[in-house]
C-alpha positions in Angstrom: -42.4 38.6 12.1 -42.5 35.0 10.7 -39.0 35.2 8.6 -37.4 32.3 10.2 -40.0 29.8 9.2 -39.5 27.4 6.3 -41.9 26.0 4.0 -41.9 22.4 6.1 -41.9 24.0 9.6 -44.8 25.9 8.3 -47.0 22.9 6.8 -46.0 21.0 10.4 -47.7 24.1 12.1 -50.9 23.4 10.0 -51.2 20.2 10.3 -50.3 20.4 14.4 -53.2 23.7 14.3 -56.0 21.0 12.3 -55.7 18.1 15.0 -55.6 20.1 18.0 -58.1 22.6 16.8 -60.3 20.3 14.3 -61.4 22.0 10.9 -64.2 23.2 12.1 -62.9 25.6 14.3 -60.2 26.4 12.8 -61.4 29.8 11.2 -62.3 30.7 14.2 -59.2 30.1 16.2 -57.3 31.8 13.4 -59.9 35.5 13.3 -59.6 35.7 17.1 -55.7 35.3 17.1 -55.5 38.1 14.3 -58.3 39.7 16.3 -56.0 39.8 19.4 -52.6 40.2 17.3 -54.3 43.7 16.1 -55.3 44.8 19.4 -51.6 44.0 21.3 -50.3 46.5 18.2 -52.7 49.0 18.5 -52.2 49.5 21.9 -48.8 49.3 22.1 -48.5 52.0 19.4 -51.0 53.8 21.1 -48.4 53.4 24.1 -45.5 54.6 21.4 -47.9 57.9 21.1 -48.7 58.4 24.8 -44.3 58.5 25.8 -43.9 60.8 22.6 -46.3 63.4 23.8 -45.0 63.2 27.4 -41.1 63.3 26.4 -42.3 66.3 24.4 -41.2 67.7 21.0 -37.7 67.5 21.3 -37.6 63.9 21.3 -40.8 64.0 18.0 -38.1 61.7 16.2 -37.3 58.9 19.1 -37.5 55.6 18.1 -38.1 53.0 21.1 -35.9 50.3 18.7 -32.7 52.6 19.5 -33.2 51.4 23.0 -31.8 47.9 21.9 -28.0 48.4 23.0 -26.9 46.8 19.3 -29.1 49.1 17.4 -27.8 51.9 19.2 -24.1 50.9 19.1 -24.5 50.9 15.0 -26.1 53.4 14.3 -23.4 55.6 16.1 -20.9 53.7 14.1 -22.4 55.1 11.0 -22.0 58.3 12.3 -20.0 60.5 10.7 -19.8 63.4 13.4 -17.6 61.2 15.8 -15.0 60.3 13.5 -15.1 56.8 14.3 -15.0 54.9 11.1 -11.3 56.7 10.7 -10.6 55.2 14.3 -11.8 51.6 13.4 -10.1 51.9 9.6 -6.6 52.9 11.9 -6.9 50.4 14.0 -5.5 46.4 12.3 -7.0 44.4 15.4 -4.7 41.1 13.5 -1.6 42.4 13.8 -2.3 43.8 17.5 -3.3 40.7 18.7 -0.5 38.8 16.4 2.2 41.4 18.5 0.9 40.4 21.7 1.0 36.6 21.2 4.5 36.7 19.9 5.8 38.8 23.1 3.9 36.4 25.4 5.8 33.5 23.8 9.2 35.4 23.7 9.4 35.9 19.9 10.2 38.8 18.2 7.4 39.8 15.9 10.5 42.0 13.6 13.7 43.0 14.4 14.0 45.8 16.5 16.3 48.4 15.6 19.1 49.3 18.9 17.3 52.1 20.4 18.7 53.9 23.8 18.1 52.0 27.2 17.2 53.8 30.5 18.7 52.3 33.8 16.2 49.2 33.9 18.3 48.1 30.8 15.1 48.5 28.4 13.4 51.3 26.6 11.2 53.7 28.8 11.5 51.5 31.5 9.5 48.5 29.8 9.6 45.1 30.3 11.1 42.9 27.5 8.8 39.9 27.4 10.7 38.5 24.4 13.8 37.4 26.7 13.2 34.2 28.4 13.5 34.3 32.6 16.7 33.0 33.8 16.2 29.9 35.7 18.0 28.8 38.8 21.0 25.7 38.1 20.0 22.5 40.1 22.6 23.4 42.7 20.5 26.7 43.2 17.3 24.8 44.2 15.9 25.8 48.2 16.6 22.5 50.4 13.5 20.4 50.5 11.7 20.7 54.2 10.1 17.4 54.9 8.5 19.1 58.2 7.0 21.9 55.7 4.6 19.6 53.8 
């Protein structure tokens, strides 16, 4: 529960629990917390208990921790059933993401090999974002409208 807590932070916390609590009462403070601590896990395991028995026996082996979305997510990771380490081993996220940069800044990742073009003058109809736009000459500019701005 307490894995974070260093060896300072924890003498701080003493010290902090003596002058607010005085060492006389400190025992006491400390059996009632444990006193309450005990209770707040009994009856939320008592809870645990209550929801198994009402879900019924099919679900004897639910844990409440698989409700945590990231718990969930790994653990069907790890499964083997779905095939989806073979899917995550397939896929290089790197070089996707390396390919996508390079056709947004009009380079070309490798050399592509001549490969038939349809009408549109690219394969399947694709865009080629490795050719830069054409842009207009000066002389092509639209006359400036004073009245317009």
């Amino acid at each position: 529960m307490f894995n974070d807590i260093g060896p300072l932070e924890l003498v701080t916390l003493i010290v902090l629990a003596v002058l607010v609590f005085g060492p006389d009462k400190l025992p006491k403070v400390i059996q009632d917390v444990t006193r309450t601590i005990r209770k707040i896990r009994d009856f939320s395991d008592s809870a645990k208990q209550d929801i198994r028995q009402e879900l019924g026996p099919e679900f004897k082996d639910f844990e409440f921790e698989d409700l945590n979305p990231k718990t969930f997510i790994r653990k069907q990771l790890d499964n083997e059933d779905l095939g989806l380490k073979d899917i995550r081993s397939g896929f290089d996220l790197k070089k996707e993401m390396a390919e996508v940069t390079d056709a947004v800044h009009g380079r070309d990742a490798e050399p592509a090999a001549p490969s038939s073009s349809s009408a549109t003058g690219s394969p399947a109809g694709r865009v080629d974002m490795s050719k830069k736009p054409e842009r207009p000459a000066a002389d092509d500019r639209p006359p400036f409208d004073m009245d317009a701005t």
